[in-house]
N, C-alpha and C positions, 0 to 999 in steps of 0.2 A: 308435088309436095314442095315447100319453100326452104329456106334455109331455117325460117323462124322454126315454122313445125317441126323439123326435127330434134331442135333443143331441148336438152330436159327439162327445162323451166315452163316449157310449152304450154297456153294455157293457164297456168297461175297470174292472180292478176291481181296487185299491186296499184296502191295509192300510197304515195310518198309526199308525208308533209312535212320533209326534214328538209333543213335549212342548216348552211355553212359548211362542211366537209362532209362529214361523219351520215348521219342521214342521207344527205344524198347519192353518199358513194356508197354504201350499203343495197340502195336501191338498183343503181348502177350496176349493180355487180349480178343480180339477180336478172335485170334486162338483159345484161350479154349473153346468160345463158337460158335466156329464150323467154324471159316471164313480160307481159304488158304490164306498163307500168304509166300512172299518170302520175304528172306532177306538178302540186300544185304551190305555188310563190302566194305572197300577202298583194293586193290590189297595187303597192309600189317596189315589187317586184322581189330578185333575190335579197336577202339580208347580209351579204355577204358578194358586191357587186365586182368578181372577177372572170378575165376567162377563164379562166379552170369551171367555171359552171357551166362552157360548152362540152366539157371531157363527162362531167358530173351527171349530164342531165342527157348522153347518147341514147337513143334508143328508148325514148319516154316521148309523149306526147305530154306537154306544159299548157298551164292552164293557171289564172290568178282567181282567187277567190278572196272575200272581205268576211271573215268567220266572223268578224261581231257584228255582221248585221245578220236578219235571221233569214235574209232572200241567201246569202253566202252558205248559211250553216244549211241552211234546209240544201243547197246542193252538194256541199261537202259530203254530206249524211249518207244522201243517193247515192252517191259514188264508193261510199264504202260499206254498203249494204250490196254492191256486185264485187265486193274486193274479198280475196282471201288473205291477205297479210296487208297492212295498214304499219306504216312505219312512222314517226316521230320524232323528235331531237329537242327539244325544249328541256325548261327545269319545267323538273316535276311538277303536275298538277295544272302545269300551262293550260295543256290541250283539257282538261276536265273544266277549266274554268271559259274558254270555249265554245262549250255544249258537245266534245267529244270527250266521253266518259269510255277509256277501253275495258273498264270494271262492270258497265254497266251491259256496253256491246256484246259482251262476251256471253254476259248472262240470258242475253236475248238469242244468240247467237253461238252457241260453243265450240262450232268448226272452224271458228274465226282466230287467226294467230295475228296480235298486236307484237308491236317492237318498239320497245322505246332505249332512247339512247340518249340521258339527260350526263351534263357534262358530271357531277356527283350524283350519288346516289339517290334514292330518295327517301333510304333509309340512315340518311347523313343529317341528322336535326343540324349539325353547326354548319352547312355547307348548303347546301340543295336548295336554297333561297339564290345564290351568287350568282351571279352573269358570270358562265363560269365558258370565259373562250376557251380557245386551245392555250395561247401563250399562262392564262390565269390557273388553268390545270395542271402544263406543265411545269410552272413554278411550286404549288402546293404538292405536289408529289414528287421535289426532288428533284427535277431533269435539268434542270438548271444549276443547279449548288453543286452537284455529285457528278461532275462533269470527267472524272477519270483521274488516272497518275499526271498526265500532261499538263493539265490546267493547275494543278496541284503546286506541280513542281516551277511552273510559271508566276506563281501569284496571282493567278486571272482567277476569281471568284467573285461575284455571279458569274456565269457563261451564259451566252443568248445561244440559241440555235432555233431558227426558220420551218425547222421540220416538223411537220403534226404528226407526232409520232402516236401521238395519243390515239389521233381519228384513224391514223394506219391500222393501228391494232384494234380497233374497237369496230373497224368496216370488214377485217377479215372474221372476226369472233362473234359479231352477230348476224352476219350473213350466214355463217353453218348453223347460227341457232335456228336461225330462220329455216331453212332448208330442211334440219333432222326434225325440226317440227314439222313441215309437210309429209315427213315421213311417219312419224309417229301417227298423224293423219290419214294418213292411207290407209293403218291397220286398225285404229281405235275410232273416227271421224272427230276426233276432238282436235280444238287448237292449243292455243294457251299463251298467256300473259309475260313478254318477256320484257325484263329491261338489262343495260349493258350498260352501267356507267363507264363513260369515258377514263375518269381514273383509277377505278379500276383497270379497265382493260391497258392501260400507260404503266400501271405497278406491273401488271404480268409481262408484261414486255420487258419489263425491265429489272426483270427477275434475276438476271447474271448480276445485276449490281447492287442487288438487296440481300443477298443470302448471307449470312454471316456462319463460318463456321469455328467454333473455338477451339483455339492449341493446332489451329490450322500449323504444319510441319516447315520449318526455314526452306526446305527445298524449292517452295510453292513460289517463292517472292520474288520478286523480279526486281534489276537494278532500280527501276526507278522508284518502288516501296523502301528498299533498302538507304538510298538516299534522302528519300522524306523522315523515316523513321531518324535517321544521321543529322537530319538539320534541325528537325523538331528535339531532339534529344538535347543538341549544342545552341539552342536559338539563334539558327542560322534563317536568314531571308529564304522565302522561296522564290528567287526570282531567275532564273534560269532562261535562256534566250533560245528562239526555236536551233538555232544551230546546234546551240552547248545538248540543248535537249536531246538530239538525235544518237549523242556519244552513249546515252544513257539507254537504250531500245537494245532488242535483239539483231544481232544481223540480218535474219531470217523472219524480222517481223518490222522493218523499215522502207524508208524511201530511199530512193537514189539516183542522184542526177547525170542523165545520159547527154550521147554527143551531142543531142538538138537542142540541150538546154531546157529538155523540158523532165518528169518525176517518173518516176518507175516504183511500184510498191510490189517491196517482195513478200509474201507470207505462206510460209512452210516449217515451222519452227518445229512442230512436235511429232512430226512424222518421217521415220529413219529413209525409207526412200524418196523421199520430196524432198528434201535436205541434201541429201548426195546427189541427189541428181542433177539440183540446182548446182551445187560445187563442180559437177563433170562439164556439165555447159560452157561454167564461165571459167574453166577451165584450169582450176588452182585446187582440187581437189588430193591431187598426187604428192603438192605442194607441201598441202596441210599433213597428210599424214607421215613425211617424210621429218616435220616439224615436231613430231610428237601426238599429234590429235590423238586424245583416248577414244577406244571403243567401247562403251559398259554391254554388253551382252542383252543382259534384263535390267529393264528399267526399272520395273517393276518392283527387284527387290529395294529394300531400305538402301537409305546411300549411303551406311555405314558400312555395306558389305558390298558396294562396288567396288570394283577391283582398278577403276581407273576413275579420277577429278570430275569428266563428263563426258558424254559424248554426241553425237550429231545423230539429231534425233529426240535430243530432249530441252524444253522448255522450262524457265529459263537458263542460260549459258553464263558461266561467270563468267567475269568480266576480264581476268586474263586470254578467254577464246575468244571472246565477243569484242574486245576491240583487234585483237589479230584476223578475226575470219571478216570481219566488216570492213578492215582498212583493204586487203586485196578485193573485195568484190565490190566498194568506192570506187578504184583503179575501172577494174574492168567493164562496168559500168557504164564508164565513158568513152566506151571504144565505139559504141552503138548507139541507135536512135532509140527513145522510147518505144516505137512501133515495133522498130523489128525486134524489140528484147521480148514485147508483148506477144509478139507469133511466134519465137523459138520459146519462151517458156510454156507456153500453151499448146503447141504441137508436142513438147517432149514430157508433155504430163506434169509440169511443176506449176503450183500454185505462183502467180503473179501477174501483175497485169498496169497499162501503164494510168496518170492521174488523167481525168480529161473532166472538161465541164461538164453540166448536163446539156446544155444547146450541144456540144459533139455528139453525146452519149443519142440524144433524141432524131440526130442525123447521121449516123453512124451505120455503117452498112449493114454489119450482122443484125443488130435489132431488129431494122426496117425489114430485112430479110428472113429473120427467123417467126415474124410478128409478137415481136417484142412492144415493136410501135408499128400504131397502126394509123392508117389516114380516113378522115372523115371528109366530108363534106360541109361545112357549120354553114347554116343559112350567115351568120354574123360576119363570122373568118374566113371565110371559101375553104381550101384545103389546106387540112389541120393535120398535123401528125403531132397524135395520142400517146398514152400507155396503152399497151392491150391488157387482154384480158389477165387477172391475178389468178385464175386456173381453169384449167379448160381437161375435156374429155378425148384423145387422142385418135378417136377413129371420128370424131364431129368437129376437133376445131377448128377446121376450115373456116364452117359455117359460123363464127364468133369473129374471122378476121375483117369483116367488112359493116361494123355498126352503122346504122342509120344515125344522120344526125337528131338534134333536139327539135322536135318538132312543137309551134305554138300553135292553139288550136284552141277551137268554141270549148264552152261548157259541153251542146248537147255531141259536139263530135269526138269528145272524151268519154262520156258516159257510155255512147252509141258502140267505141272501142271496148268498150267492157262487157257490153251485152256482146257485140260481135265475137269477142275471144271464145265468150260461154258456146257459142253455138258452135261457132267453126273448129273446134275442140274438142265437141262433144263434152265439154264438164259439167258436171254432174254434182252438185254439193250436197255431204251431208247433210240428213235429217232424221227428226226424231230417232227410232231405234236403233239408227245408223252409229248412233253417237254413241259410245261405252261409257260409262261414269267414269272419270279419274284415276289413274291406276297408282300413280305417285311411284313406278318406275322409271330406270334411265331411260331416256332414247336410244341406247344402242347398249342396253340390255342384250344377253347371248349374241352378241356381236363379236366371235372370236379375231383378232389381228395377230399374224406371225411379221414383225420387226426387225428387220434388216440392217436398220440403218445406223451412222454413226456421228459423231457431233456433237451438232447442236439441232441442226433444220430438220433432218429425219427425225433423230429421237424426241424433238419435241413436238412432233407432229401428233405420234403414238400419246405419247403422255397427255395430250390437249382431251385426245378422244375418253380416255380413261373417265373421265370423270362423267360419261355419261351413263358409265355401266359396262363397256366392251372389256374384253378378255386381253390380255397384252404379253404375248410372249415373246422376248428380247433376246434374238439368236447374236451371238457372236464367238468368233474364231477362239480355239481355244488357245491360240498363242496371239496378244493383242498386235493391232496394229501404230497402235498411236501409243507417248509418254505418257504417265500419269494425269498430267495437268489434263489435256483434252478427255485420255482414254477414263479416267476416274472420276476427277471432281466435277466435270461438268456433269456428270448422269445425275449427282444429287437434284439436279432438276431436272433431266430427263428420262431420268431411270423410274421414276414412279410409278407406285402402282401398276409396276410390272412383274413378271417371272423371267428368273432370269437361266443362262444355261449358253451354255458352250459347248459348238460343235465343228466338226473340222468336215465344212460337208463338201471338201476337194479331194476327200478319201471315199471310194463308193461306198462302203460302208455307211461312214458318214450323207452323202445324198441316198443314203437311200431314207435313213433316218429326218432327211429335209422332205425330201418326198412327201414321206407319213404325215409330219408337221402340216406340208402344204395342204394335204387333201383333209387335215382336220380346223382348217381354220376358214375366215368369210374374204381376206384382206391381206395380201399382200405387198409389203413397204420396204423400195430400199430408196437409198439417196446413192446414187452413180452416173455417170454419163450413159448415153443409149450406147455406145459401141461395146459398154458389157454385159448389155442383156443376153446376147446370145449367147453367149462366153457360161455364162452363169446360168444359163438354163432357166432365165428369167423373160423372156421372148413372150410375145403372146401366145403361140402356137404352143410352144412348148409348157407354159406353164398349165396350159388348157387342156395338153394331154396329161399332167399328170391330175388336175382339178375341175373340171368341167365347170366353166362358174364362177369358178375365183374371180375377186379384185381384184386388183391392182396397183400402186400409186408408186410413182417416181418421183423424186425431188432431184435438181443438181443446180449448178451454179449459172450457167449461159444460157442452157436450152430455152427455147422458144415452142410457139404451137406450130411451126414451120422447123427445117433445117435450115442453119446460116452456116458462113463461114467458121464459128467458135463453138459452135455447138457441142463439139466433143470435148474442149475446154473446162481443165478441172478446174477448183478453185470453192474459197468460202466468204465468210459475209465482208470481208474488209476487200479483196478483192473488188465484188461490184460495186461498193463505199468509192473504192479509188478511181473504175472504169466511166462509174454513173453521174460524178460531180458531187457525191455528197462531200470526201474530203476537201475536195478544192474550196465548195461552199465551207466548211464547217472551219479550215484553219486558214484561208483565203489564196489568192491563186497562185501567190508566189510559193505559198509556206504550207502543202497541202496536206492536213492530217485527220487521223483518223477518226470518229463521229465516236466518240466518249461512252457510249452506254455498248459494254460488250451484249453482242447479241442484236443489235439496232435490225438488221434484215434477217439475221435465222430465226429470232421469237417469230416473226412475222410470216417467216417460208412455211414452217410448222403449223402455226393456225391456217396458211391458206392451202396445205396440202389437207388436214384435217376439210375444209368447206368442198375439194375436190371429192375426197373420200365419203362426203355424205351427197355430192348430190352423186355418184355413182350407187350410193345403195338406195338413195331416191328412184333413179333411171332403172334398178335392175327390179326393184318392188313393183313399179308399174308397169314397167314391159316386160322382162325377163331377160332385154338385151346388157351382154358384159362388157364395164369398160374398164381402162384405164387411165388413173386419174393422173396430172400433172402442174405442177407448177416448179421453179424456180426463183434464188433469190434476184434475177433479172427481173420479174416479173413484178415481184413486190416489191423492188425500190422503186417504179413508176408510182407506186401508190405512197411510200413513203416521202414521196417527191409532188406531190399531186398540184400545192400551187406555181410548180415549174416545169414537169414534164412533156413541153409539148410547145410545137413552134409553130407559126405560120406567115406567110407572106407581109411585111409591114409590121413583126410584134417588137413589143417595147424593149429596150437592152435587158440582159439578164444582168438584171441590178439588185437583186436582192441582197438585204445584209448579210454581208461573211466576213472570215477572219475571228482572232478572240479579243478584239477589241468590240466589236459588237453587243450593243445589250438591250435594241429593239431592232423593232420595225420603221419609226419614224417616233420624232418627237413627242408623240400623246399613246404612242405605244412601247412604253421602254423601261430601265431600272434606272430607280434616282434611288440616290441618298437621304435619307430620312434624320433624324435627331439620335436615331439608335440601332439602324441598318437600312439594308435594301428592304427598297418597295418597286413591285411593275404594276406599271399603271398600261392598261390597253386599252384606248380610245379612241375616238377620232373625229375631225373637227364639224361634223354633225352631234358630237352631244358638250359641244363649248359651253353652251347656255345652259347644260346640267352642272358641269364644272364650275359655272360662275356662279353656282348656288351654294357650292360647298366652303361652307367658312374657312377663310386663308387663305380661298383661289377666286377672289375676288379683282377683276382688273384681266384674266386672264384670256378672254375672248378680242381685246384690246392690241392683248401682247406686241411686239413686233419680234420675239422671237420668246417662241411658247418653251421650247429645250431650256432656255434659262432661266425662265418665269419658273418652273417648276421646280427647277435644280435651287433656287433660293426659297423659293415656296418653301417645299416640301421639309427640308434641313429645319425646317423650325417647329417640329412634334414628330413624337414617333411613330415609328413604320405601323404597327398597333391604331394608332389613333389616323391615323389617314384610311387606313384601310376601313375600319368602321364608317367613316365619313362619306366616301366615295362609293360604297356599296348603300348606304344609305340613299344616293341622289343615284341610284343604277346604274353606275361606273364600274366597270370591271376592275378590281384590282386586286394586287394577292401577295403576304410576305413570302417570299421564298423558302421553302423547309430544305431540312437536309435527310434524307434517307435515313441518316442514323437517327435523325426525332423522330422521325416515323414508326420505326421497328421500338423504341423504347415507348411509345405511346402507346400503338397497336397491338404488340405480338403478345399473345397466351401461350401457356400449355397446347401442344397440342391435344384435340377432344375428339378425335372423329367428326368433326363438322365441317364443312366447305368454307365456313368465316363469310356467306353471303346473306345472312342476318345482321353484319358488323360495321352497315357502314360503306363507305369510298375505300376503306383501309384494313388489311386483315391479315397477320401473320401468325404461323404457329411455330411454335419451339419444339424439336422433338430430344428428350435428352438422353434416350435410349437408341440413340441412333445405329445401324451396324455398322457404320464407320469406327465405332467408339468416341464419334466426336457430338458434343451437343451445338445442332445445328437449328438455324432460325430460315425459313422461308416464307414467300410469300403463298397465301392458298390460292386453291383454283376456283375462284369466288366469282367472277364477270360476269358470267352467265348466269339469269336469274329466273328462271322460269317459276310460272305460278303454280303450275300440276305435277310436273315432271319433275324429277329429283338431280341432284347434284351431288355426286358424292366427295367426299375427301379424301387428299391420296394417299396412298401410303410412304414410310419414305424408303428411297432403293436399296437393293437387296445386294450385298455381297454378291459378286460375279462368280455364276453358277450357282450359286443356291440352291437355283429351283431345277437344275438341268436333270435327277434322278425322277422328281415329280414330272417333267415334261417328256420324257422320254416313255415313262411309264406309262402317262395318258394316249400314249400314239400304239401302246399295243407290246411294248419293249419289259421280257421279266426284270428282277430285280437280279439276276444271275447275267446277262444279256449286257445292264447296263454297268453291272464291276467289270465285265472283260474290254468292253468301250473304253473305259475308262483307264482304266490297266495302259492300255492300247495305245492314248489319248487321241481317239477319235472323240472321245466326249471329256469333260474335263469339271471340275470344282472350285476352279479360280483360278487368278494367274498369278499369285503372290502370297508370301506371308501374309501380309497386310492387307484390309479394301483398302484403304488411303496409305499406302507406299510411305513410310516415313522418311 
């Protein structure tokens, strides 16, 4: 038996006519865990001509076809007449107008699961026409305007940023569509008709920085809002310089420059033992308390009724602790190199870690060794080292660390691949009575999950799944671990459409009560390093005596499909931001900060532990074998990094735009000035001869320096009228929005609906929130299936809420769980307040 045949993809077979990131890496991602896949480019190749299409296309056999002629289409057709999933990337309507109709295919065919992934929706009358690249979507959805406090407080508005954030999130969210569709498959033989717009999937990503909540509490604001709000009040300039800007951060949430001269980024702000622990290291902790440092006890309560100004532990610090606790751990800082600060805080359990490129990051020992990054073979590059896989199955991923490269190959020895999988697989496709009519359930209906986790990357893993019907109950300690800011306000996005409930399960009592929970649920999720599984009774072995069957999923910060050196390395998303190159890339290499959109790699860990978690209940539906699933946010910053992760013998400098002076890619892809704001224009000098069609940009194929042809161009009509113009002659271009026009456009009442009838754009208001506060979010609308349903979430529940109802369903009387409680083995919150005033 081969490495291939083992994967749970094994067998499914894949035709991938997607082009530029998002498509193809979706496909991608499906190969690695075992599916055949062909893929087919237009007759003059990719549309999108970089290496990263050797990373994009591992593990697929390629193949060019001319779909407007009908010798093309007639073999395209064949080839997806042996396919079970057919994926796509076009605007909408592309591939119909083609002579691939996935409306009609389907009809002919019902077992058949389509994918389309068009950069708007195609329920977007004003959008879904536009060459809508990455840079052009993340301009219309904000990523660019709403660049954070930083940029804010610099004056830097627009901000460019390099990263497809969009195709990141939109390669991890429909690849699980993809998958819980095979599953639903298995048991009904139906497929179904999905699409993922790209902007969509970029707004859920970037949900930390859409949520608006009102009479949000002073506690919450950090100096650098404090200061915006001070200079906006006095019509002060925002223009603050990256040095002044550092005095304005947390201590415990900054850079700082070690003996080699090079960045150390610490982040441990809101949790009382990663904080002190950090201070005992660097060894001024005795210091500070001798100084006065208050300790508040509970955070939790109102800070009206703390008993001391703040204390270590909680997020944000005012600013008489925070420039005294930063100015000693500046000093000491520089008594060491970046490395070794990076092994002692990582050995002693505190989040931090030091800045490095991505070419380090992609040569970098732990990676290479944990197969973080893996090496190919590319017929083009010789030996490539990749990203590896964005989640794998822990008793298989062996078999994922050695992709085959892209292979090019005939028409008939790609088809002949398709027939060969059927047989040597034994697949078997639906038919006729096979097929169940429609059920217009979720996919992971009676899918019970017990929740572990804490954050961002775990709880939003849970919360992803919810919306296809699974059960979600949200264990945690009845005494919190984290300050309000982490412990409370992020759950309004990750807490949804869950049950919530508080258990102390380091009391037997309490495990035994975990126990019950475990053997009544499908799925169990925490976010930790491996060295506390056993610790926690969370082991394979043991979790299996007490569950025969269970799931599994782990998420943490370093881990790999291999052990490395860092492995047991704690840490969260700004961490691998700093280890991976993203902040080097994002505030340039001298001045390295942090990538603006909070949540940039945990929205990301959570959907790809979510596509772990479904192909495990894939794997366990058709064989009966148990696994557990894994991923990390190491894993998904390769993906977030996809046109830079990855080196080989002779590659070009790593020159990409960075820094926030940046506001393209090169001259015909960047932000000019217009007669009445910012316009990006993203082009390149194969469509000059489209541009010198467009009235005003006449002379411009001539140019002798096209950045200033345009910068005078353009300044003479507004950003409005250019944009009209250049989509007219099929030129990407887009005004930049800002988040706040978005949510004042889009957001309703909430109605109970998913908002994926609404468009590229969809938020709901809820103003009976149990916070007491009226909160705006974005919905859980990306996924769009034609059969299957989507539901909408609820929003989170006061901590504890549901712990008498969870208890109770595990077998526990209503007498049972007052003396629990009494006890506080079981608990009903951890404060006056859900939101801590």
């Amino acid at each position: 038996m081969n490495n291939k045949t083992q994967l749970p993809l094994a067998g499914v077979r894949v035709v991938d006519f997607g082009q530029q990131i998002a498509g193809p890496a979706v496909a991608m991602v499906l190969a690695d865990f075992g599916a055949t896949v062909i893929h087919v480019d237009p007759p003059e190749g990719p549309q999108w001509d970089h290496p990263a299409n050797a990373v994009l296309n591992r593990n697929k056999s390629c193949i060019r076809l001319d779909l407007k002629q009908d010798f093309g289409l007639g073999q395209a057709l064949a080839l997806v007449e042996q396919a079970d999933i057919v994926i796509e990337s076009f605007r909408p309507g592309v591939m119909t107008k083609l002579g691939i109709d996935f409306g009609q295919l389907r009809a002919e065919r019902p077992e058949l699961i389509t994918l389309s992934i068009p950069g708007f929706a195609s329920n977007d009358d004003v959008r879904k026409e536009w060459k809508a690249t990455e840079a052009v979507v993340a301009a219309t959805c904000g990523a660019f305007t709403d660049m954070g406090f930083n940029r804010v407080l610099m004056g830097v508005n627009p901000s460019f940023s390099p990263l497809p954030l969009g195709s990141s999130y939109a390669v991890s969210l429909a690849a699980s569509s993809a998958v819980l569709s095979l599953l639903e498959r298995e048991k009904t033989g139906r497929g179904d008709r999905i699409e993922v717009p790209v902007a969509a999937a970029l707004m859920e990503g970037l949900s930390y920085n859409s949520y608006v909540i009102e009479g949000l509490p002073d506690r919450y604001k950090t100096m650098r809002e404090e200061e915006i709000e001070y200079r906006k009040a006095n019509s002060i300039e925002m223009d603050l310089t990256y040095d002044q800007l550092q005095e304005y951060l947390d201590p415990f949430y900054r850079t700082y420059e070690c003996a080699d001269g090079r960045m150390f980024y610490c982040v441990c702000p809101s949790h009382r033992n990663h904080a002190t622990r950090a201070l005992k290291l660097l060894g001024i902790y005795d210091e500070l308390v001798e100084e006065g440092l208050p300790d508040v006890k509970d955070l939790h309560m109102p800070v009206a009724e703390w008993e001391g100004e703040t204390s270590i532990g909680v997020y944000p610090l005012p600013k008489k602790w925070a420039d005294i606790i930063s100015a000693k751990m500046k000093k000491v800082f520089l008594t060491r190199t970046s490395e070794e600060w990076g092994r002692l805080f990582g050995e002693g359990q505190i989040p931090g870690a030091p800045h490095r490129t991505t070419q380090e990051w992609v040569n970098d020992e732990h990676t290479n060794a944990s197969g973080l990054i893996v090496e190919v073979n590319d017929p083009e590059y010789g030996r490539m080292k990749q990203g590896g896989p964005i989640a794998w199955l822990e008793d298989i991923a062996e078999n994922m660390l050695t992709p085959s490269p892209r292979r090019n190959v005939s028409y008939d020895k790609a088809l002949n691949e398709l027939l060969t999988t059927a047989v040597e697989e034994n697949v078997t496709r639906p038919t006729g009575a096979d097929i169940q009519p429609a059920s217009g359930r979720g996919w992971l209906d009676g899918i019970r999950i017990l929740d572990l986790t804490n954050v961002i990357a775990g709880p939003h893993s849970t919360a992803f799944l919810s919306r296809f019907g699974a059960e979600v109950i949200k264990l945690d300690p009845v005494s919190p671990l984290y300050d309000p800011l982490i412990g409370t306000l992020f759950t309004f996005q990750t807490g949804v459409s869950k049950q919530s409930a508080l258990l102390d399960i380091n009391n037997p009592e309490g495990r035994e009560a975990f126990n019950r929970l475990v053997r009544s649920v499908d799925i169990v999720v925490i976010n930790a390093p491996e060295r506390q599984m056993e610790p926690l009774g969370l082991d394979h072995d043991s979790l299996q005596a007490v569950n025969p069957g269970v799931l599994f999923c782990r998420l943490d910060c370093l881990g790999g499909p291999r052990r490395g050196p860092k492995t047991d390395y704690i840490g969260y998303d700004d961490i691998i931001q700093a280890n991976s190159g993203i902040m080097s890339r994002f505030g340039g290499p001298e001045t390295p900060e942090e990538h603006a959109h909070l949540g940039t790699l945990d929205v990301n860990c959570g959907f790809a532990a979510g596509l772990g978690m479904a192909v495990a209940l894939y794997r366990k539906h058709k064989t009966g074998q148990v696994s557990r699933a894994r991923t990390s946010l190491s894993a998904v910053t390769n993906l977030a990094q996809a046109p830079f992760a990855f080196d080989y013998a002779g590659r070009a400098p790593f020159n990409e735009p960075s820094g926030r002076e940046a506001l393209g890619n090169n001259e015909l892809s960047h932000f000019y000035n217009t007669a009445n704001g910012w316009i990006f224009i993203d082009s390149n000098r194969t469509e000059l001869e489209k541009l010198e069609q467009v009235e005003g940009l006449q002379g411009i194929a001539q140019a002798s320096d096209i950045g200033a042809f345009l910068g005078q161009a353009l300044n003479k009509a507004p950003a409005d009228y250019w944009a009209t113009k250049l989509r007219e002659a099929d030129v990407a271009a887009a005004v930049p929005m800002a988040i706040e026009d978005l949510l004042n456009s889009y957001s309703r009442e909430a109605d109970d609906t998913p908002g994926t009838a609404l468009g590229s754009f969809a938020f709901s208001t809820y103003r009976n929130h149990p916070s007491g506060h009226t909160i705006t979010q974005v919905d859980h609308y990306s996924i769009r299936p034609t059969e299957s349903s989507i539901r909408a979430f609820k929003p989170t529940e006061r901590f504890g809420h549901s712990t008498r109802d969870v208890l109770s369903s595990v077998g526990y009387s209503a007498t049972e769980i007052d003396a629990m409680i009494e006890r506080s083995i079981a608990g009903l919150g951890w404060g006056k307040e859900f939101l801590p005033s």
